[in-house]
mmCIF entry with sequence, helices, sheets and N, C-alpha, C, O atoms, coordinates in Angstrom:
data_MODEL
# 
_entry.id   MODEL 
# 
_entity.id                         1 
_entity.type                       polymer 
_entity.pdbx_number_of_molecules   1 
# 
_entity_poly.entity_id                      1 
_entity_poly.type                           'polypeptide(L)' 
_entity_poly.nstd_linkage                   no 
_entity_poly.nstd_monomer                   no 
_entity_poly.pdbx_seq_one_letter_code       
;(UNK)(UNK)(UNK)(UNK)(UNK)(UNK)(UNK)(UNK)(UNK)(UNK)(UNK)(UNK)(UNK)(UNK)(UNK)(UNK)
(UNK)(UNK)(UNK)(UNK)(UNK)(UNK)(UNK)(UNK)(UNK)(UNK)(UNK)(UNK)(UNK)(UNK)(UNK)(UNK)
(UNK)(UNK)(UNK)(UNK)(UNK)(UNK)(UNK)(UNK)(UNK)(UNK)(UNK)(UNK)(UNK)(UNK)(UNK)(UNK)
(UNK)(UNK)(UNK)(UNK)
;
_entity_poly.pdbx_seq_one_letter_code_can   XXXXXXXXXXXXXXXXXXXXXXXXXXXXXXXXXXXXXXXXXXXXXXXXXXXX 
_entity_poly.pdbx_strand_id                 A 
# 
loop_
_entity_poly_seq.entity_id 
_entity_poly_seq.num 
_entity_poly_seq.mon_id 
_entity_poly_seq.hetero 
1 1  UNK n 
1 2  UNK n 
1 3  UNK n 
1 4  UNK n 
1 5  UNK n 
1 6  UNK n 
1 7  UNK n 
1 8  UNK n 
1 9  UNK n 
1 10 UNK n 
1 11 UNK n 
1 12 UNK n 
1 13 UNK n 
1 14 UNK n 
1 15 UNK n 
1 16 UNK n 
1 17 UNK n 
1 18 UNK n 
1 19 UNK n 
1 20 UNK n 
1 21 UNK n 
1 22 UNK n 
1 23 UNK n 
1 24 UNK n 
1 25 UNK n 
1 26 UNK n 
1 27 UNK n 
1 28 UNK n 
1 29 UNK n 
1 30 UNK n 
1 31 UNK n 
1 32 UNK n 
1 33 UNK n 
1 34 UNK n 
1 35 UNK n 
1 36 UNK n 
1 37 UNK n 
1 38 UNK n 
1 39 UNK n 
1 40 UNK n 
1 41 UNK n 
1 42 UNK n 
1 43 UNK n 
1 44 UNK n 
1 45 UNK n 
1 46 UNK n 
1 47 UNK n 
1 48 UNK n 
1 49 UNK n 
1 50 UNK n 
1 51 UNK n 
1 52 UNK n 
# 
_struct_asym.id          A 
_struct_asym.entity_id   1 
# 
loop_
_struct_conf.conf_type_id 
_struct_conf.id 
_struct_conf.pdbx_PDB_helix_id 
_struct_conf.beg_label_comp_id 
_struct_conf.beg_label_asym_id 
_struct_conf.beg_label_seq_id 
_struct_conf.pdbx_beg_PDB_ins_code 
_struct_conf.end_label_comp_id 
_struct_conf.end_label_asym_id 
_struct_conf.end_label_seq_id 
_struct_conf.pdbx_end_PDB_ins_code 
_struct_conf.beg_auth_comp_id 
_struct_conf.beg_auth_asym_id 
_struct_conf.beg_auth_seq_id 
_struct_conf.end_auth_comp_id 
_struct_conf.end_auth_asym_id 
_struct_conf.end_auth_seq_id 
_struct_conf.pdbx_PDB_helix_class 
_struct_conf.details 
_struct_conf.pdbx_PDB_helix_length 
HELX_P HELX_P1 AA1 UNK A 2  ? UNK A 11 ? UNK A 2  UNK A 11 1 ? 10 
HELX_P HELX_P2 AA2 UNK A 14 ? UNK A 17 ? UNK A 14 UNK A 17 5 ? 4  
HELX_P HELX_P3 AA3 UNK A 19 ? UNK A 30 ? UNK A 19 UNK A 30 1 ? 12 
HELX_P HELX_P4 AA4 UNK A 37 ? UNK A 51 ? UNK A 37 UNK A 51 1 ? 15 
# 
_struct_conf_type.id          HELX_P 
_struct_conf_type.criteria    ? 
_struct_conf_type.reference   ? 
# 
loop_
_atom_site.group_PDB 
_atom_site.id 
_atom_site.type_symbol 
_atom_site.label_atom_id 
_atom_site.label_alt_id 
_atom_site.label_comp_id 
_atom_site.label_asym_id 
_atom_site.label_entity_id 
_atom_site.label_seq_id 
_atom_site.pdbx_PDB_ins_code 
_atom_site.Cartn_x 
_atom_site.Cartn_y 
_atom_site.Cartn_z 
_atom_site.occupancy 
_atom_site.B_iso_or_equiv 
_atom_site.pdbx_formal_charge 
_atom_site.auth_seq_id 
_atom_site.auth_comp_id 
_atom_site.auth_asym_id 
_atom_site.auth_atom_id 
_atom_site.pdbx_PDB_model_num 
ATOM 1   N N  . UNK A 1 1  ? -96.938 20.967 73.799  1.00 0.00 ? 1  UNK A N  1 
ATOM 2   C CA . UNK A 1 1  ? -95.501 21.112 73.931  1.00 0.00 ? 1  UNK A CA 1 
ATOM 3   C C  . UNK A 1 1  ? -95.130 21.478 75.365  1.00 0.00 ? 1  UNK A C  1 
ATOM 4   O O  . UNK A 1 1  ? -94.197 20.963 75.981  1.00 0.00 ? 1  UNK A O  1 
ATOM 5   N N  . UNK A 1 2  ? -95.850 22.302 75.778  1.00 0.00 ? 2  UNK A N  1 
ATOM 6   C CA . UNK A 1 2  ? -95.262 22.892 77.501  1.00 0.00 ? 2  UNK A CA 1 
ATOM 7   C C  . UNK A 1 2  ? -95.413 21.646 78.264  1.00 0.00 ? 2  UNK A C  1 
ATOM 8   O O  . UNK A 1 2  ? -94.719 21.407 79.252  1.00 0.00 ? 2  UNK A O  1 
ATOM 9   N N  . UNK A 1 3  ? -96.491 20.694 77.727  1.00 0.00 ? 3  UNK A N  1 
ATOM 10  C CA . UNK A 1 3  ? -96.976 19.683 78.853  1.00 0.00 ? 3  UNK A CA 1 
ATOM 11  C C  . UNK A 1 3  ? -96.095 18.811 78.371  1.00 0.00 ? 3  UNK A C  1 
ATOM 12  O O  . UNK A 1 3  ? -96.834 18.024 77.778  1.00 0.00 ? 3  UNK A O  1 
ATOM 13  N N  . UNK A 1 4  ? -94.968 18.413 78.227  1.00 0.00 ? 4  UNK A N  1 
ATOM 14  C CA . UNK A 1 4  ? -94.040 17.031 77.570  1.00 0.00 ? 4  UNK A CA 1 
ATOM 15  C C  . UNK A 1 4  ? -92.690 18.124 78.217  1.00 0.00 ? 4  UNK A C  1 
ATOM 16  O O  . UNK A 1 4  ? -91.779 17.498 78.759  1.00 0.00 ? 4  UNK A O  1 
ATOM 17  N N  . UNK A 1 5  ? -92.547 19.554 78.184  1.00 0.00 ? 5  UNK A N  1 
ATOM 18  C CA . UNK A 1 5  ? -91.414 20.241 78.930  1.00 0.00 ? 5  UNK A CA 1 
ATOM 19  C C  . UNK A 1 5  ? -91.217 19.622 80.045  1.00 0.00 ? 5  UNK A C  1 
ATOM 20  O O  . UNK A 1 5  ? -90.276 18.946 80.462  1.00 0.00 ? 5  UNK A O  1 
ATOM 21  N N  . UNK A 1 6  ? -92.966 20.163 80.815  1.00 0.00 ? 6  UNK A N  1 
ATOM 22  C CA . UNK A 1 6  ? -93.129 19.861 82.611  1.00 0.00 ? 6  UNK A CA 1 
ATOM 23  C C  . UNK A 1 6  ? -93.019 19.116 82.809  1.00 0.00 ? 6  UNK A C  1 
ATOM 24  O O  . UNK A 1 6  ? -92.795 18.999 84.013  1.00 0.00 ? 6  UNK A O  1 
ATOM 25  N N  . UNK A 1 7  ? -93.024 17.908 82.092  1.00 0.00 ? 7  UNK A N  1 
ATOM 26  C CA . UNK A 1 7  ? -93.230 16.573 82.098  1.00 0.00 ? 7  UNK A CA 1 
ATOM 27  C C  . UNK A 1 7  ? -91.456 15.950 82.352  1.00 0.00 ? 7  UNK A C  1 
ATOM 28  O O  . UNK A 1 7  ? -90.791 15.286 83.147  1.00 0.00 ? 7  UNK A O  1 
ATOM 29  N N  . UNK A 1 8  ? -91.333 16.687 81.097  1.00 0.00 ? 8  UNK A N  1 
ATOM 30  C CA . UNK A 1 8  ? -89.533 16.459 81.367  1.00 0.00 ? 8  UNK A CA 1 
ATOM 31  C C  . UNK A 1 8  ? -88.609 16.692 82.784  1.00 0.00 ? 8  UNK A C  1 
ATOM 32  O O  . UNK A 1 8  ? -88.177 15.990 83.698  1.00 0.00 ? 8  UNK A O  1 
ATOM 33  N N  . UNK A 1 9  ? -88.586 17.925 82.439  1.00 0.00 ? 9  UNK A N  1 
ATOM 34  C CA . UNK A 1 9  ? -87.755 19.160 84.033  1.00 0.00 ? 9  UNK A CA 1 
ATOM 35  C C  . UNK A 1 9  ? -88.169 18.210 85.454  1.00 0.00 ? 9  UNK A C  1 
ATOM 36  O O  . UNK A 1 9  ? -87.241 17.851 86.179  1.00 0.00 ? 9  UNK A O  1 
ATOM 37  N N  . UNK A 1 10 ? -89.651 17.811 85.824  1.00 0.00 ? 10 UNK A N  1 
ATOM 38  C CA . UNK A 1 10 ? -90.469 16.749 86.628  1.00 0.00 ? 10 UNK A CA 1 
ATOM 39  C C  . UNK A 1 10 ? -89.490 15.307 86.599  1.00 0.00 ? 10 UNK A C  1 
ATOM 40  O O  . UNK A 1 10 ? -88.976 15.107 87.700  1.00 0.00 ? 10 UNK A O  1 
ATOM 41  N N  . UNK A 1 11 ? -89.367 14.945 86.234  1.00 0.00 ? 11 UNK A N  1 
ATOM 42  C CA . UNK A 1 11 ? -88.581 13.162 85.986  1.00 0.00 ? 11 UNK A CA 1 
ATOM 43  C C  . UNK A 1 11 ? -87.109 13.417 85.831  1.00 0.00 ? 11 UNK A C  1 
ATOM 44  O O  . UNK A 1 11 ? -86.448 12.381 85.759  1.00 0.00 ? 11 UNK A O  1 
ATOM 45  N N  . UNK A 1 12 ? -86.464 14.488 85.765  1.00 0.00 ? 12 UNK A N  1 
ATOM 46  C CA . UNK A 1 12 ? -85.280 14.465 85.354  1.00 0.00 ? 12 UNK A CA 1 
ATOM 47  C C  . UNK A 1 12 ? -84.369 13.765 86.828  1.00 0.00 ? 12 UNK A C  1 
ATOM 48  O O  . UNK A 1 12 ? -85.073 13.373 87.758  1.00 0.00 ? 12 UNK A O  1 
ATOM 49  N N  . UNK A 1 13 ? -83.261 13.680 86.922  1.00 0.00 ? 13 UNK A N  1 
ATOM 50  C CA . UNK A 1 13 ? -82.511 12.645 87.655  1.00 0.00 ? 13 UNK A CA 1 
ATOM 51  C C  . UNK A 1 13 ? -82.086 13.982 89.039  1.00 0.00 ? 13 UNK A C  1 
ATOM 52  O O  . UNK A 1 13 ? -82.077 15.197 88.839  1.00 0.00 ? 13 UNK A O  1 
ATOM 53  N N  . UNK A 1 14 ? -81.852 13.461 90.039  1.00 0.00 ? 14 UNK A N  1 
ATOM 54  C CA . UNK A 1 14 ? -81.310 14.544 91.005  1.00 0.00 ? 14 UNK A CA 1 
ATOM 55  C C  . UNK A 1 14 ? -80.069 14.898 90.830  1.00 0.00 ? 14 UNK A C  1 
ATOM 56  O O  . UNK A 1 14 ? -79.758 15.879 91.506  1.00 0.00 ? 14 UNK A O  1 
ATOM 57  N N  . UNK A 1 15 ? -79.141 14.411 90.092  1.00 0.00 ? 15 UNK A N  1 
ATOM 58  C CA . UNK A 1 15 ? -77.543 14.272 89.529  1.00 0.00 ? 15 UNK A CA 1 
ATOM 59  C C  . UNK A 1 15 ? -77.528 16.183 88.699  1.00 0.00 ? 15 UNK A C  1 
ATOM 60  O O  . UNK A 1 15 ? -76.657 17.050 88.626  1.00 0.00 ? 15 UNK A O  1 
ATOM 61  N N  . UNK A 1 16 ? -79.155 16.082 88.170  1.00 0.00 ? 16 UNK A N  1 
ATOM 62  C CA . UNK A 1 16 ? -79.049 17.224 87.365  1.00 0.00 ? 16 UNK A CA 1 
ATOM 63  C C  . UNK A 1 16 ? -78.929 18.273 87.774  1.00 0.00 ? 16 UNK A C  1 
ATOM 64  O O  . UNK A 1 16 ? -78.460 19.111 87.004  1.00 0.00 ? 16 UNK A O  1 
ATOM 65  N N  . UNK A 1 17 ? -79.368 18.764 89.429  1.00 0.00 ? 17 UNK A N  1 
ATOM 66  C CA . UNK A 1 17 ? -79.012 19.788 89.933  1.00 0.00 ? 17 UNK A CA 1 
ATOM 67  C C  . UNK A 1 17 ? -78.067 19.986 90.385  1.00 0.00 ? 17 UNK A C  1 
ATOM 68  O O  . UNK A 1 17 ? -77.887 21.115 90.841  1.00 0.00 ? 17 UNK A O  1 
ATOM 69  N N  . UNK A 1 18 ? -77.094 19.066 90.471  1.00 0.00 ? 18 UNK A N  1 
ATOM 70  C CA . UNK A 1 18 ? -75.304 18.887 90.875  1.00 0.00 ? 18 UNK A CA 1 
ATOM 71  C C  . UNK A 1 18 ? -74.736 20.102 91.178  1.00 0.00 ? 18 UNK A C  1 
ATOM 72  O O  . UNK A 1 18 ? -74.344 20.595 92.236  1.00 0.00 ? 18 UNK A O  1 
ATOM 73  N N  . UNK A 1 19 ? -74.777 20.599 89.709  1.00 0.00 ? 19 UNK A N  1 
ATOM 74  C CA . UNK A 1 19 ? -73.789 22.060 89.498  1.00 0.00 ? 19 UNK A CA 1 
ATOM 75  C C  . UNK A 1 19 ? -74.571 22.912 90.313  1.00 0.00 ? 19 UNK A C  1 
ATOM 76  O O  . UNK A 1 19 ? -74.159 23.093 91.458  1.00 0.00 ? 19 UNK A O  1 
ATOM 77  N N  . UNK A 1 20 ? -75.508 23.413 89.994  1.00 0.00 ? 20 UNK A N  1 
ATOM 78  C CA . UNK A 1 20 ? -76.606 24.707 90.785  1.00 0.00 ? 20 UNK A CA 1 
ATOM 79  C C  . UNK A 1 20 ? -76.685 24.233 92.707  1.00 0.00 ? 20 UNK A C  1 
ATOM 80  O O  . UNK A 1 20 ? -77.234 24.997 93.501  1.00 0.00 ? 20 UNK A O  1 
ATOM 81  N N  . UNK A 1 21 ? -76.075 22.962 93.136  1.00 0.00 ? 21 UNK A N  1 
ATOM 82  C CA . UNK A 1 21 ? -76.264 23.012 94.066  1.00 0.00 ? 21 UNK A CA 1 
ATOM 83  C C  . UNK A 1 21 ? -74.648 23.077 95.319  1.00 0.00 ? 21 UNK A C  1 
ATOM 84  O O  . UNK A 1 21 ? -74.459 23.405 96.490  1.00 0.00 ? 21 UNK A O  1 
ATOM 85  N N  . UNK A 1 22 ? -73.648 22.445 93.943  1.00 0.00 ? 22 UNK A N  1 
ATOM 86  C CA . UNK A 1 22 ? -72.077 22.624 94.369  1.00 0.00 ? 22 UNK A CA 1 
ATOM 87  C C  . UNK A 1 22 ? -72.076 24.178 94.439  1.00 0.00 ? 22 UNK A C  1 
ATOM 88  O O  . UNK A 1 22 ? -71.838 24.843 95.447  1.00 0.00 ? 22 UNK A O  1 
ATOM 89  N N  . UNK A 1 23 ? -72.470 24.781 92.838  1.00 0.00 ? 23 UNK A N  1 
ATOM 90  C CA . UNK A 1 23 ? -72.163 26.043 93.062  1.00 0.00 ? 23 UNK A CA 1 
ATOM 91  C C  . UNK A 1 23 ? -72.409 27.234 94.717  1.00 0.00 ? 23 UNK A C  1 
ATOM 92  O O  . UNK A 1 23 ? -71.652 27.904 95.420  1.00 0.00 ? 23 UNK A O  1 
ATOM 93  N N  . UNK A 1 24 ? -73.869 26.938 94.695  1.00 0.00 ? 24 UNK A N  1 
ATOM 94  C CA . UNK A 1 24 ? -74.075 28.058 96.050  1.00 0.00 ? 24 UNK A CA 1 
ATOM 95  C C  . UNK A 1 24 ? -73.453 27.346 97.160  1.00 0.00 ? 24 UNK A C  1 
ATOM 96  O O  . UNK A 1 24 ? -72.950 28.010 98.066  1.00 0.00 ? 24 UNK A O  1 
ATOM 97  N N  . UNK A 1 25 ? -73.426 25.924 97.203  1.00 0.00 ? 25 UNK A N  1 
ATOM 98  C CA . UNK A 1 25 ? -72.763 25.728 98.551  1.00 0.00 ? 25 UNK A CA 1 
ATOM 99  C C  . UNK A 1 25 ? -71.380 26.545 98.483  1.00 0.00 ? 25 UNK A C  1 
ATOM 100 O O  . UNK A 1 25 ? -71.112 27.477 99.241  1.00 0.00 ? 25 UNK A O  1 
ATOM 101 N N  . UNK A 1 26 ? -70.485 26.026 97.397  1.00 0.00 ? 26 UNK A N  1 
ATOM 102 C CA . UNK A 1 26 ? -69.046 26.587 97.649  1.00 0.00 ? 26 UNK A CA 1 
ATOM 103 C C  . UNK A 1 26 ? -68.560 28.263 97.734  1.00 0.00 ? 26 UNK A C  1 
ATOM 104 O O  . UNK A 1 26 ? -67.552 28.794 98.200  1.00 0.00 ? 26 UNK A O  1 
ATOM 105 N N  . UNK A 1 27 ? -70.061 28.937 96.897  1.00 0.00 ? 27 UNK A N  1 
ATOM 106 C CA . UNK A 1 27 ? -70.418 30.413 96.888  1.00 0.00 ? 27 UNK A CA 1 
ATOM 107 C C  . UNK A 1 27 ? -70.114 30.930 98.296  1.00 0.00 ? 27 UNK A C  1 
ATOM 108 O O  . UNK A 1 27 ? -69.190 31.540 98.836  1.00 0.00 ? 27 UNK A O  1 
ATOM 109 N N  . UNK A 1 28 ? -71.428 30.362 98.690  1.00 0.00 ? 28 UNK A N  1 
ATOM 110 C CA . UNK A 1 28 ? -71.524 30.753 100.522 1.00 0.00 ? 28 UNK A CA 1 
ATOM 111 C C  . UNK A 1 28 ? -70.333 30.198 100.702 1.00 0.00 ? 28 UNK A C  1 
ATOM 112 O O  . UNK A 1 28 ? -69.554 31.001 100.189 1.00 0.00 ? 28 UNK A O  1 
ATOM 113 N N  . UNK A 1 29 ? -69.457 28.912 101.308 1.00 0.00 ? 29 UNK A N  1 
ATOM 114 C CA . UNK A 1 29 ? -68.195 28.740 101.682 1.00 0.00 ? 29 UNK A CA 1 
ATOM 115 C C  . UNK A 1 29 ? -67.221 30.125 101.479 1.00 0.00 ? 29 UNK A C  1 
ATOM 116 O O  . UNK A 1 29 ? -66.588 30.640 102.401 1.00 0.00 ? 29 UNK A O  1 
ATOM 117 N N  . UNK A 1 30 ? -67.235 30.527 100.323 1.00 0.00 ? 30 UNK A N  1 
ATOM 118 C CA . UNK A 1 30 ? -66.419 31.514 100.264 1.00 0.00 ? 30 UNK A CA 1 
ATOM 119 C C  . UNK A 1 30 ? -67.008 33.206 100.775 1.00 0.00 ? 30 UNK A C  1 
ATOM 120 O O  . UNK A 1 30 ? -66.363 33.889 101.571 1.00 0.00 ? 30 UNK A O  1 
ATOM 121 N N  . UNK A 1 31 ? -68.113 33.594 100.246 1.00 0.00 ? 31 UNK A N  1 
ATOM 122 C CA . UNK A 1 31 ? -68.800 34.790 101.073 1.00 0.00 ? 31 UNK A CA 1 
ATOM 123 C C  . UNK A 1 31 ? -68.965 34.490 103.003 1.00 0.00 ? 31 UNK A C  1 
ATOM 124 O O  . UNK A 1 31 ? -69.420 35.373 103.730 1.00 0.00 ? 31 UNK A O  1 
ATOM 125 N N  . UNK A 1 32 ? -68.574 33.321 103.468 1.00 0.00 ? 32 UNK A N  1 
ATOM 126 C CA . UNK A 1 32 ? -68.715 33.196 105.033 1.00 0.00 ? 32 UNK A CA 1 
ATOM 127 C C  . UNK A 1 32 ? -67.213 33.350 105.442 1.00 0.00 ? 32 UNK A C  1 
ATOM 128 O O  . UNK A 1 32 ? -66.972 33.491 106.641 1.00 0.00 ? 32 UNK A O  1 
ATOM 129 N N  . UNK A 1 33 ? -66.373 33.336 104.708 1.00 0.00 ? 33 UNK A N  1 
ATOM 130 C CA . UNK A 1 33 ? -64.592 33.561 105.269 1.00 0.00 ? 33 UNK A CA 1 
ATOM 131 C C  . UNK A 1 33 ? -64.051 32.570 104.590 1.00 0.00 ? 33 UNK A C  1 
ATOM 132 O O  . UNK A 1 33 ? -62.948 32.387 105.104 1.00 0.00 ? 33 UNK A O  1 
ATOM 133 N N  . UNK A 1 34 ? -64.246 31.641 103.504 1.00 0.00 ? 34 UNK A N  1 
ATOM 134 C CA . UNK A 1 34 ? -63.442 31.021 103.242 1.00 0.00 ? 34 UNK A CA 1 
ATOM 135 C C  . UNK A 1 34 ? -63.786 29.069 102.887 1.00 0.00 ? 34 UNK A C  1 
ATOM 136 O O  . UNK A 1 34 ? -64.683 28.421 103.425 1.00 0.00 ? 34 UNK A O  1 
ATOM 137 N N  . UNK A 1 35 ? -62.897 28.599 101.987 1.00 0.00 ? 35 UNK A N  1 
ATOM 138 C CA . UNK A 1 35 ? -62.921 27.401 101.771 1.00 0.00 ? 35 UNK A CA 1 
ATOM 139 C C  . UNK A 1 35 ? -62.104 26.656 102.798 1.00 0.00 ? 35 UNK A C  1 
ATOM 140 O O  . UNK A 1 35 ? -60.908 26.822 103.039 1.00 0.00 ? 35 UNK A O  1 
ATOM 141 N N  . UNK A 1 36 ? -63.013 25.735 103.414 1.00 0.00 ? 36 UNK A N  1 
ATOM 142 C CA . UNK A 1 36 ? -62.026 25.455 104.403 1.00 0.00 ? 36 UNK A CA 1 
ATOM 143 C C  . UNK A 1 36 ? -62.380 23.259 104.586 1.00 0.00 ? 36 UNK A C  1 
ATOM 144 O O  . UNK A 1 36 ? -63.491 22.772 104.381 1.00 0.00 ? 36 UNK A O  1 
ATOM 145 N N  . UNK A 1 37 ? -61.584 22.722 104.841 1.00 0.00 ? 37 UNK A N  1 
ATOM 146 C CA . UNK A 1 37 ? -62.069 21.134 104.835 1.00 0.00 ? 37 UNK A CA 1 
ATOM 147 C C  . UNK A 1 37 ? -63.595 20.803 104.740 1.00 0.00 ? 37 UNK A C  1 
ATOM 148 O O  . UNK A 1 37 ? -64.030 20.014 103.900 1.00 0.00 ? 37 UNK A O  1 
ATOM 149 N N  . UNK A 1 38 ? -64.485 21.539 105.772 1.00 0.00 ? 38 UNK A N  1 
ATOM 150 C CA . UNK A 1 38 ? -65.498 21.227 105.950 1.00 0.00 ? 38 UNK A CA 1 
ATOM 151 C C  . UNK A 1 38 ? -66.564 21.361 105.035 1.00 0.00 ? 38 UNK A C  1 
ATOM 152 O O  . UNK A 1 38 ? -67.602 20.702 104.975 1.00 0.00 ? 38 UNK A O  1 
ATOM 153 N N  . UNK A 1 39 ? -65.996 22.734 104.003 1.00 0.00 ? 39 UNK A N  1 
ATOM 154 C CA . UNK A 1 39 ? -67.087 22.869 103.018 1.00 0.00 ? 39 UNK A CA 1 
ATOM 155 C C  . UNK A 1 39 ? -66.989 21.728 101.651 1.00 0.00 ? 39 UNK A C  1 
ATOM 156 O O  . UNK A 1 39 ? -67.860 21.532 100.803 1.00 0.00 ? 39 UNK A O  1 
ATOM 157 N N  . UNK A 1 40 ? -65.715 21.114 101.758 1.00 0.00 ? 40 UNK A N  1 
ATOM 158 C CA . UNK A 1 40 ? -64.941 20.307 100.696 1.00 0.00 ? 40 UNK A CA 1 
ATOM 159 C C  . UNK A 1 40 ? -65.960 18.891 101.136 1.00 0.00 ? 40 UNK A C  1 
ATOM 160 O O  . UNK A 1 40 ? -66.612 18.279 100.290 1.00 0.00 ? 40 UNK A O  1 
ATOM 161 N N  . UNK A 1 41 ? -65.940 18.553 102.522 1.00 0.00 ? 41 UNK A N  1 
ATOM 162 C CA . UNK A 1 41 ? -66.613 17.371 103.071 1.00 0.00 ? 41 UNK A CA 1 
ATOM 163 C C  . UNK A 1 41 ? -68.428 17.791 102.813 1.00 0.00 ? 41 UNK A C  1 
ATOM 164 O O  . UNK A 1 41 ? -69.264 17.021 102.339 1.00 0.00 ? 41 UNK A O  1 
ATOM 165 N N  . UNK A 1 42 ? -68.632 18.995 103.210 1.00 0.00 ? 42 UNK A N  1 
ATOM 166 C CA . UNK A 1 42 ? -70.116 19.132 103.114 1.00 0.00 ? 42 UNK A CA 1 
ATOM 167 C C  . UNK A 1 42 ? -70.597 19.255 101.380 1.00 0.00 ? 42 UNK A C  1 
ATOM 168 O O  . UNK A 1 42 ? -71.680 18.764 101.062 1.00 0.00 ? 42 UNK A O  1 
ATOM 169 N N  . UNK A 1 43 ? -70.022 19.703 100.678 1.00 0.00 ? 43 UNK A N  1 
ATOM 170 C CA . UNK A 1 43 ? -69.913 19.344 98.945  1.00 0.00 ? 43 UNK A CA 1 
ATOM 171 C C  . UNK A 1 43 ? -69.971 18.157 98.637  1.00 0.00 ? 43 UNK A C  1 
ATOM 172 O O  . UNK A 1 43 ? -70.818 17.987 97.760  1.00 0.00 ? 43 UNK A O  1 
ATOM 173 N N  . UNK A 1 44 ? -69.273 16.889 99.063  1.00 0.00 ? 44 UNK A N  1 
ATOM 174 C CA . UNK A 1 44 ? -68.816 15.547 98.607  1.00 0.00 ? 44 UNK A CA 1 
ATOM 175 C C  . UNK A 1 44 ? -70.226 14.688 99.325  1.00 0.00 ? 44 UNK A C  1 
ATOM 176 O O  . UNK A 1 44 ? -70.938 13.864 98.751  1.00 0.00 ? 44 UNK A O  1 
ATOM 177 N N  . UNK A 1 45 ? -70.370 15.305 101.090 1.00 0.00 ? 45 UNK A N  1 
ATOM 178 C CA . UNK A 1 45 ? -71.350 14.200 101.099 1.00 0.00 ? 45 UNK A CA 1 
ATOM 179 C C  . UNK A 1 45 ? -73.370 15.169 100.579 1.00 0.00 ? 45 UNK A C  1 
ATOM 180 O O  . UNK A 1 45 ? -74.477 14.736 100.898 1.00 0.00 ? 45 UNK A O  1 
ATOM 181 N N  . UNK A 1 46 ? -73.140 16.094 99.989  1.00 0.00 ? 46 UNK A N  1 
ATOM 182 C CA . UNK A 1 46 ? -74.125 16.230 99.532  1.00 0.00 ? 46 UNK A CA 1 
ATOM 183 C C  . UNK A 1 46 ? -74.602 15.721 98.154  1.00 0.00 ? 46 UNK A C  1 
ATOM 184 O O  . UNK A 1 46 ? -75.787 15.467 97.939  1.00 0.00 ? 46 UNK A O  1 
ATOM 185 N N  . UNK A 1 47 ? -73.544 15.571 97.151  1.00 0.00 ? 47 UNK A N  1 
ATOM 186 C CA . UNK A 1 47 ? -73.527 14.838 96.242  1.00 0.00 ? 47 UNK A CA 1 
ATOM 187 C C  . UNK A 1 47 ? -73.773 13.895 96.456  1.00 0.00 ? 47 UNK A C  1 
ATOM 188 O O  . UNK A 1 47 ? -74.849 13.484 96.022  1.00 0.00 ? 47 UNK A O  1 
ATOM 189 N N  . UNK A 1 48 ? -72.935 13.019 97.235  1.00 0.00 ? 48 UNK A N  1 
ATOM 190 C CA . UNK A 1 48 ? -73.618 11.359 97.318  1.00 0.00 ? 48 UNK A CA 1 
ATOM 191 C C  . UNK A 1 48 ? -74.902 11.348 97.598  1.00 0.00 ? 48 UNK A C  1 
ATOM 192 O O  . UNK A 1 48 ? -75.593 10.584 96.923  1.00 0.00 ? 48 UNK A O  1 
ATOM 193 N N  . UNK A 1 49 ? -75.493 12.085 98.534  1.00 0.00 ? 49 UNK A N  1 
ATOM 194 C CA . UNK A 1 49 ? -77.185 12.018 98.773  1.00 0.00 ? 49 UNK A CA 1 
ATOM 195 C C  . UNK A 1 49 ? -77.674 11.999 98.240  1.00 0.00 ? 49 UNK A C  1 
ATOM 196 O O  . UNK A 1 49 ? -78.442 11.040 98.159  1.00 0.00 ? 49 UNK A O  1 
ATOM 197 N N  . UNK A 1 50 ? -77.722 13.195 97.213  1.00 0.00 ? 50 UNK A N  1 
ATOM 198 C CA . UNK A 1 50 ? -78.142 13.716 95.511  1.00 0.00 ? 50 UNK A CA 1 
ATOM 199 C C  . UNK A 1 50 ? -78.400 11.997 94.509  1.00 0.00 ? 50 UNK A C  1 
ATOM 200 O O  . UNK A 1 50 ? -79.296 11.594 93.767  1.00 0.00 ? 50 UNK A O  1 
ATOM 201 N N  . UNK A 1 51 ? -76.973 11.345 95.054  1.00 0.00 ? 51 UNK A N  1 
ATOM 202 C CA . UNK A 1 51 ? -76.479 10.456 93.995  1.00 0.00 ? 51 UNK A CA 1 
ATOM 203 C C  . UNK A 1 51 ? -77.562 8.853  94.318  1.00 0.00 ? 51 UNK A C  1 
ATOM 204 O O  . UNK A 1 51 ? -77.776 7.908  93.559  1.00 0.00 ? 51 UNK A O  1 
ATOM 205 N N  . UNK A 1 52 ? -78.038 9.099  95.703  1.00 0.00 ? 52 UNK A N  1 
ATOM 206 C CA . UNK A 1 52 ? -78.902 8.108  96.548  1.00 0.00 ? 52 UNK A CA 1 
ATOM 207 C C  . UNK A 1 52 ? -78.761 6.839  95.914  1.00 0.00 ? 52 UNK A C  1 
ATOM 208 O O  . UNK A 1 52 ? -79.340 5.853  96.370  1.00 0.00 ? 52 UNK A O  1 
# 
């Protein structure tokens, strides 16, 4: 059973870390002073990369 988990979590799509990776970016955006264009642009084109 653990070996068909690892197996899983391993192959899963990069789309899947989306949230866990919008989240801390926009986290930090806001713990550094603020939401500001650039973190909106650095969110959007990190997704597309993600989205390859």
């Amino acid at each position: 059973m653990k070996r068909k988990i690892k197996a899983h979590i391993i192959t899963l799509s990069r789309p899947f870390a989306a949230p866990f990776f919008g989240c801390s970016l926009l986290m930090g955006a806001v713990l550094a002073g603020g939401l500001n264009t650039n973190a909106w642009i650095a969110l959007v084109g990190g997704l597309l990369i993600m989205a390859g």
